[in-house]
C-alpha positions in Angstrom: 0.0 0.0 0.0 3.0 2.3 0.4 4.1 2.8 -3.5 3.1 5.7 -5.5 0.8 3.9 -7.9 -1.4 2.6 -4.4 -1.5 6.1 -3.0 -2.3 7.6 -6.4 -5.1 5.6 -6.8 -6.4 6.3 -3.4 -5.7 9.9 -3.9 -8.4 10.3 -7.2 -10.7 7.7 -5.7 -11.5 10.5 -2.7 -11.4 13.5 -4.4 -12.7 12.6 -7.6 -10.2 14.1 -9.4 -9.9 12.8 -13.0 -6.4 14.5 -13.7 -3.5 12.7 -12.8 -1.0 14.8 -13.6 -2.6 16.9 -11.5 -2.8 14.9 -8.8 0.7 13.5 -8.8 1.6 17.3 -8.6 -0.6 17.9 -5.4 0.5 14.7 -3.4 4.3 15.2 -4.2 3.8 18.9 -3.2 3.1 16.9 0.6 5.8 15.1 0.3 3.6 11.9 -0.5 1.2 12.2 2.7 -2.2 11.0 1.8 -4.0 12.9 5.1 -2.0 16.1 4.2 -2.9 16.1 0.6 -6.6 14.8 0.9 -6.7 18.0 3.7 -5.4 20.4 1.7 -8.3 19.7 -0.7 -11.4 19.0 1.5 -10.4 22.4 3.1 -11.1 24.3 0.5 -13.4 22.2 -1.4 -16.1 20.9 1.4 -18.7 20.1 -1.6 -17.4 17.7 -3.5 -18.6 14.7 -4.1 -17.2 11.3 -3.2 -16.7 8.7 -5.1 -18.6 5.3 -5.0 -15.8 2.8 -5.5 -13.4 4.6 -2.1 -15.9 2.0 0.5 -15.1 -1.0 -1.3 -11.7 -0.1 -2.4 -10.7 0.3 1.3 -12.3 -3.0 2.5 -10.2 -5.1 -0.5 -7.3 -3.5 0.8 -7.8 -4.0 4.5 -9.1 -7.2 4.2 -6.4 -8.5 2.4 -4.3 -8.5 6.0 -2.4 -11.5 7.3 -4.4 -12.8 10.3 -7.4 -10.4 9.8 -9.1 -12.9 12.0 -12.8 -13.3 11.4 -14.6 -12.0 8.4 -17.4 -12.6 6.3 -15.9 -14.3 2.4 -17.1 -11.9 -0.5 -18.9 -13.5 -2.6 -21.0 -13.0 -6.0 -23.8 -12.3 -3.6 -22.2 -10.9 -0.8 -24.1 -13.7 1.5 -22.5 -16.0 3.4 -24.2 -19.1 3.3 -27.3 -20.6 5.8 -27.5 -17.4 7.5 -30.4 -15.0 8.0 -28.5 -11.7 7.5 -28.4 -8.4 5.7 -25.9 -6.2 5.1 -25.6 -2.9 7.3 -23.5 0.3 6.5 -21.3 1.3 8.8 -21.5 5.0 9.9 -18.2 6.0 8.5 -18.2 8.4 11.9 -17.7 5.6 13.9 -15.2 3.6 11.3 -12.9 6.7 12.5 -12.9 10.6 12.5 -9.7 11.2 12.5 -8.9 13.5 9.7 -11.1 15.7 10.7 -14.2 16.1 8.0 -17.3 15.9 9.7 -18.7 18.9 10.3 -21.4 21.0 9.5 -20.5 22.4 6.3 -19.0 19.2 4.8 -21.0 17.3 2.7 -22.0 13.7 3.6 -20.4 12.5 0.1 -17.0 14.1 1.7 -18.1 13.0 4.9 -18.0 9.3 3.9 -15.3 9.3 2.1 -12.7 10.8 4.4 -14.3 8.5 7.4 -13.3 5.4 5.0 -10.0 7.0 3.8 -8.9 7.5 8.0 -9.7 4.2 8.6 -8.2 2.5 5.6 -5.2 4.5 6.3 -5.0 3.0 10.1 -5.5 -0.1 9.1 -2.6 0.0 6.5 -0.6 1.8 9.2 -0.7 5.3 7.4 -2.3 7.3 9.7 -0.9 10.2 11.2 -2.1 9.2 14.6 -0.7 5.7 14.2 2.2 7.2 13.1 2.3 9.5 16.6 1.5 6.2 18.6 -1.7 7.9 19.5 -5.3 7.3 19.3 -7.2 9.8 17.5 -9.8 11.8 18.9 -12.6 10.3 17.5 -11.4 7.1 19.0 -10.6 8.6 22.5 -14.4 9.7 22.3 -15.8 6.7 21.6 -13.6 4.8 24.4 -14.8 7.1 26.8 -18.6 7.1 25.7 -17.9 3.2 25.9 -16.8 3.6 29.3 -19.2 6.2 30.8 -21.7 3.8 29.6 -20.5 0.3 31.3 -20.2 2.7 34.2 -23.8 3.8 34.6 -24.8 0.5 33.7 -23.4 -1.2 36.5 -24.2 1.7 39.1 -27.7 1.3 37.7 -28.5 -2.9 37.4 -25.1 -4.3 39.8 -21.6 -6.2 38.9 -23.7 -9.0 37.4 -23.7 -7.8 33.3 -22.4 -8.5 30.1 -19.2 -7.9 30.0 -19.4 -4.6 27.1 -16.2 -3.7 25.6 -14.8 -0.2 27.0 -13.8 0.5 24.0 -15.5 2.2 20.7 -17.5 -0.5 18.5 -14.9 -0.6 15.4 -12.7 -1.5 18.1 -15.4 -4.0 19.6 -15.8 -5.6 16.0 -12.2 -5.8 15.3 -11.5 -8.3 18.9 -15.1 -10.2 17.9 -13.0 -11.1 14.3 -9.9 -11.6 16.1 -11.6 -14.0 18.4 -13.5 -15.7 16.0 -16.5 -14.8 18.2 -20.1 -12.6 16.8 -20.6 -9.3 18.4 -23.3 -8.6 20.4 -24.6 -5.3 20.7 -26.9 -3.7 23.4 -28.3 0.1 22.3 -29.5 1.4 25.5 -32.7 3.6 25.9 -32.8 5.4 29.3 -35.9 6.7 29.0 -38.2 3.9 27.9 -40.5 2.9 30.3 -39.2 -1.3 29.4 -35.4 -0.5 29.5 -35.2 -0.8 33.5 -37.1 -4.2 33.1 -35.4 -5.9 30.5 -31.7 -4.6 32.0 -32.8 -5.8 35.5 -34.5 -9.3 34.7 -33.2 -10.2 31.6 -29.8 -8.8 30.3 -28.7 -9.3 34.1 -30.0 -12.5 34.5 -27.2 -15.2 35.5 -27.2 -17.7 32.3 -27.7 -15.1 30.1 -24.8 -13.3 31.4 -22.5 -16.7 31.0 -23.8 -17.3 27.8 -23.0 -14.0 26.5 -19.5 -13.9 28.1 -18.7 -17.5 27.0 -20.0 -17.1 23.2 -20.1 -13.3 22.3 -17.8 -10.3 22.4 -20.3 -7.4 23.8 -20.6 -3.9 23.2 -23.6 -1.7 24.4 -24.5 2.1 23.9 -26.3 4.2 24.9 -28.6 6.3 22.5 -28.3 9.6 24.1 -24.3 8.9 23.0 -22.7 10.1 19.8 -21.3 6.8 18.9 -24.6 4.9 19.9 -27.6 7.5 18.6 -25.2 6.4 15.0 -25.6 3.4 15.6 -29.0 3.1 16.0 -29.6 4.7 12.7 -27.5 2.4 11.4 -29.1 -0.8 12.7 -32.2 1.2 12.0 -33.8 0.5 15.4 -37.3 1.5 15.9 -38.4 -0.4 19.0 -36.1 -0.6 22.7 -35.1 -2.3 24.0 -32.8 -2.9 20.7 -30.2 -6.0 20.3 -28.4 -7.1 17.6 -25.7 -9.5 16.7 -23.3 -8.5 14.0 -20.3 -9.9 12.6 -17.7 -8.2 10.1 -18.8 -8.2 6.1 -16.7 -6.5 3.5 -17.3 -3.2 1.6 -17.3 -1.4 4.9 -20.1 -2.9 6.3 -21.2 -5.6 8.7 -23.7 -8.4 8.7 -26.8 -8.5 10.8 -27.6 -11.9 12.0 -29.8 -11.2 14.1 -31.8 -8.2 16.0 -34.2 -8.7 18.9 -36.6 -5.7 19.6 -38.8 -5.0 22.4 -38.8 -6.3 26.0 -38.1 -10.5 26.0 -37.7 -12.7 28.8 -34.1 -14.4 29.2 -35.6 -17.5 28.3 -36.8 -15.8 24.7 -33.0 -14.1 24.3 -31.3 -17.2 25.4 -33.4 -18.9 22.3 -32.3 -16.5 20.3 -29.0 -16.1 20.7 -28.8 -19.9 20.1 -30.0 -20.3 16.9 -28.0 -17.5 15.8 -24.8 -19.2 17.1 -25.3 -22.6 15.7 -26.4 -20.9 12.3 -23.1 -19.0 12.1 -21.3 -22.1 13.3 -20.0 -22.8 9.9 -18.7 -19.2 9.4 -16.7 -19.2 12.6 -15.0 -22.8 11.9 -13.8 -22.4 9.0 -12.8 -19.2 10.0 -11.0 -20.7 12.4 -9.3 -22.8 10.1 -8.0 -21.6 7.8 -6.6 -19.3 10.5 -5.2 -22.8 11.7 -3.9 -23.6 7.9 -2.9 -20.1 7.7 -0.6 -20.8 11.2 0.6 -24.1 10.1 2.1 -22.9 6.7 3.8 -20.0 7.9 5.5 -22.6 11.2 6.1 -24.8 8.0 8.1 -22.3 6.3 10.0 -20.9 9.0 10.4 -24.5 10.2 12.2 -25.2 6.8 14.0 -21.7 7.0 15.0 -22.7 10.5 16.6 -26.3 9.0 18.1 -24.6 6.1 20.1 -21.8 8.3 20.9 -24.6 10.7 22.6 -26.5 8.6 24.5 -23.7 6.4 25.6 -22.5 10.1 26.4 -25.9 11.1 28.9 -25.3 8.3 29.8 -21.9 8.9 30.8 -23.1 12.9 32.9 -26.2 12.0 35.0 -23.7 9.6 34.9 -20.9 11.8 35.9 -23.5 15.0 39.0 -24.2 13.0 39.9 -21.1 12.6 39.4 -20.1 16.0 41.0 -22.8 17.8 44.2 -22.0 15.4 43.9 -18.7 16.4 43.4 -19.4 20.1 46.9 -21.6 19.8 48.6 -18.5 18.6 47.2 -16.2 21.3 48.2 -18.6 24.1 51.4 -18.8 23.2 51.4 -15.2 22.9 49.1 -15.0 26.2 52.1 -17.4 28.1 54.9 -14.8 26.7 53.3 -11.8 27.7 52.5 -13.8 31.7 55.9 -14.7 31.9 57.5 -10.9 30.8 54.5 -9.1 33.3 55.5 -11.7 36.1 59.0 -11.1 36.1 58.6 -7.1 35.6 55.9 -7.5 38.9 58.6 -9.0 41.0 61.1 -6.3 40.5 58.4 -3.6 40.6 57.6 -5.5 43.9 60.9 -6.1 45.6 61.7 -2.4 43.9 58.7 -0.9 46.0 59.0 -3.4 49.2 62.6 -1.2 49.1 61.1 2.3 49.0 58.9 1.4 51.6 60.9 0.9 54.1 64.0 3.1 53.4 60.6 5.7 53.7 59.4 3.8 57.0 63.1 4.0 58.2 63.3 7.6 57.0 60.2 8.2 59.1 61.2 6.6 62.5 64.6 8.8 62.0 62.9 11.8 61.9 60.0 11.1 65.0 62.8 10.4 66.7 65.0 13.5 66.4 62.0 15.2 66.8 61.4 13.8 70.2 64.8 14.8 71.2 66.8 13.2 74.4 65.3 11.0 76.9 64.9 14.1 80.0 66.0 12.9 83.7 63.6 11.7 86.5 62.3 15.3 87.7 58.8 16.7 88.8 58.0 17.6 85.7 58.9 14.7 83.8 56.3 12.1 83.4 56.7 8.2 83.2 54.6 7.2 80.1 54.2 3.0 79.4 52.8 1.4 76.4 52.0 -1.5 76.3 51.5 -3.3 72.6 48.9 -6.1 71.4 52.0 -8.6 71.3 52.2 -8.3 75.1 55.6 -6.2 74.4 56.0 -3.2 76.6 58.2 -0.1 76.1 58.7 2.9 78.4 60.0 6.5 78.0 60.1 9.7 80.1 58.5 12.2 78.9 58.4 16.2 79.5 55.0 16.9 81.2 54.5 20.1 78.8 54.7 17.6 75.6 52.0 16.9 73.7 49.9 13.6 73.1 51.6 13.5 69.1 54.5 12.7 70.9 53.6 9.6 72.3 52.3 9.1 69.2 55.8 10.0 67.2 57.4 7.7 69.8 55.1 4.5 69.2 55.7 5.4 65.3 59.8 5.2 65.5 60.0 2.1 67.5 59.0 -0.2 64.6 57.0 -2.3 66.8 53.5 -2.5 64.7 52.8 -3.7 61.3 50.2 -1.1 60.7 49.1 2.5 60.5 45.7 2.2 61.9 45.6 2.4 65.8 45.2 4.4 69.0 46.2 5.0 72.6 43.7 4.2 75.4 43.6 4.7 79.0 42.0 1.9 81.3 40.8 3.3 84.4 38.8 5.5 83.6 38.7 4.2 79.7 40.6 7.5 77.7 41.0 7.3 74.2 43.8 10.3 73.0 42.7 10.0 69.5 43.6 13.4 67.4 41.2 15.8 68.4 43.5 15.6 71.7 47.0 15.5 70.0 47.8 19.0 71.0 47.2 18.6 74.6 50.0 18.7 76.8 50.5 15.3 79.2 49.9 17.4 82.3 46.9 18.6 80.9 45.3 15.3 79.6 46.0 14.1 83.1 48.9 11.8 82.3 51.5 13.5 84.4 53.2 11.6 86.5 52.7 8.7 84.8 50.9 6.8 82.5 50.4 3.5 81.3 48.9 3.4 78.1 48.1 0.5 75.1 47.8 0.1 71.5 44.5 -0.5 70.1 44.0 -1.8 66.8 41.7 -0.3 64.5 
């Protein structure tokens, strides 16, 4: 659908323009964008007729989908056969509005035509809205109409319903094909006097409800609604309460199996309903199968696909495992070099290291210990400081009373008696710890003066 000749064609068949020349001009002027181009002319041109072929050209195209799920076959008749049916036209409103054209002063030739054109274009993935990954507005509306409706209805008649699609009824349709199921449809009438009845005793009533759920995709509207007052036009319902059941024709439009006006006791739906499913029991198998056939060619082919690249891989790997494990030869070999030369240049950067360590740790004790200066004499003001170390070794200075805690600190440091950095002097009784926001207290004042007897603890 994405060449020029498909769009072309498209193009005239909305318009109804004859030239195409002309034509080709106008949709290369929008850079080949059908919306833009069919906008540009139903914006100036809101009279124009449409075209009688664009409905059916659009359902040969979409229906022409992979998968498309149920569908009634076109035939020379357009009947499907053993069903009581007739054809219905779709509101092209509720097919899709998203390009814009209904309004007032449009025309309802234009009107049609760009409701089929939108939703040909969505289907074929076209759309500008697809395109955006959004839904358009007319589809947002008919969602929320959708769901305003199950709302109300469940406020007004309980949990116990149909379950009616939230969504708009193209959308609705579309699951029922994709299901294989028929679609039933429910136009709600809140003012007639047998609506609160027939909701209440029979569309609520327990096997009906499992029938419907088990057999039928559901939608229901109400006639004050946009979407479901179209509707009702459509289905040309002239008594309520109104059902119908429907399934998906082509041209556009869908096929009315079965419509069930007036008030009708559960037993009379259930009836109903009944014969209409085993009539269109047919339909829906061989729908279902050649879905089936449809699933079993395309497994078949990508089963043979799948043996055909398993073998030429199988091929590929054995030639490419030679290669590799040649390769991976050569790199070990180059892999044990490279070990050997980065193990022997480790060792010297090792021992290189282990020797500027401890010409620095050496360097280090030298200069605590100058800066600690002589051992002073017994004296008043000398204190007696003991420290004893994890090992159970014990060394003891004199300090002056006026030095500070770093000291003891400096001292520990340049007696080479710990194999770590990480520690600290603590007190017993009473538990001190001279960590550094003390080192620049004086022993007198941190209360070590005499004496002290202090240990290492690791941290």
């Amino acid at each position: 659908m994405g060449d020029v000749a498909d769009k072309l064609a498209y193009f005239q068949a909305i318009t109804g323009l004859e030239d195409t020349d002309l034509c080709t001009e106008i949709l290369s002027a929008h850079n080949w964008d059908l919306e833009l181009a069919i906008s540009s002319i139903t914006s100036t041109d809101t009279h124009r007729p449409s075209s009688s072929s664009v409905s059916a050209s659009a359902s040969t195209r979409s229906n022409q989908e992979e998968g498309q799920g149920l569908l009634l076959p076109a035939n020379g008749n357009d009947q499907p056969p053993g069903l009581a049916w007739k054809l219905v036209t779709l509101p092209f409103s509720v097919i899709s509005g998203s390009l814009g054209l209904i309004s007032g002063a449009i025309g309802l030739g234009m009107w049609a035509a760009g409701g089929v054109l939108s939703y040909s274009l969505g289907m074929i993935g076209l759309n500008g809205a697809s395109r955006a990954g959004t839904a358009s507005p007319a589809a947002s509306q008919s969602a929320t109409e959708a769901i305003g409706f199950v709302s109300s209805f469940e406020r007004e008649y309980g949990r116990l319903r149909p379950n009616f699609a939230t969504e708009g009824f193209m959308d609705a349709l579309q699951r029922s094909r994709h299901e294989y199921k028929l679609l039933f449809v429910y136009l709600h009438s809140p003012e007639h006097p047998d609506t609160p009845e027939f909701c209440a005793r029979t569309l609520c009533n327990e096997l009906l409800v499992a029938f419907l759920n088990e057999n039928f995709v559901s939608w229901g509207g109400s006639v004050k609604s946009s979407e479901g007052f179209k509707m009702s036009n459509s289905l040309k319902a002239s008594r309520f309460p109104f059902c119908a059941v429907v399934m998906a024709a082509t041209n556009q439009r869908i096929a009315l199996l079965q419509q069930v006006e007036g008030p009708k006791s559960p037993q009379e739906m259930m009836t109903a309903l009944q014969r209409v499913l085993e009539e269109s029991a047919p339909v829906l198998v061989s729908a279902r199968a050649e879905a089936e056939e449809r699933r079993n060619n395309i497994r078949l082919r990508e089963e043979q696909d799948a043996a055909y690249r398993a073998a030429l891989e199988a091929d590929q790997a054995r030639e490419r495992q030679r290669r590799e494990e040649q390769e991976r030869l050569e790199r070990e070999a180059a892999e044990a070099e490279r070990k050997r030369k980065e193990e022997e240049e480790a060792q010297e950067r090792a021992a290189r290291e282990a020797a500027e360590r401890e010409a620095a740790l050496a360097k280090m004790r030298e200069e605590k210990a100058r800066s600690l200066g002589p051992e002073p004499e017994k004296g008043p003001d000398v204190t007696q400081v003991l420290v004893r170390f994890p090992s159970g070794e014990r060394k003891e200075r004199r300090f002056h009373c006026s030095a500070r805690i770093q000291s003891l600190y400096d001292y520990v440091d340049c007696l080479g008696c710990l194999e770590v950095n990480g520690y600290r002097l603590v007190s017993n009784f009473p538990r001190t710890v001279y960590s550094e926001d003390k080192f620049s207290l004086s022993l007198k004042e941190a209360g070590l003066h005499p004496q002290a007897s202090l240990f290492v603890e690791l941290t």
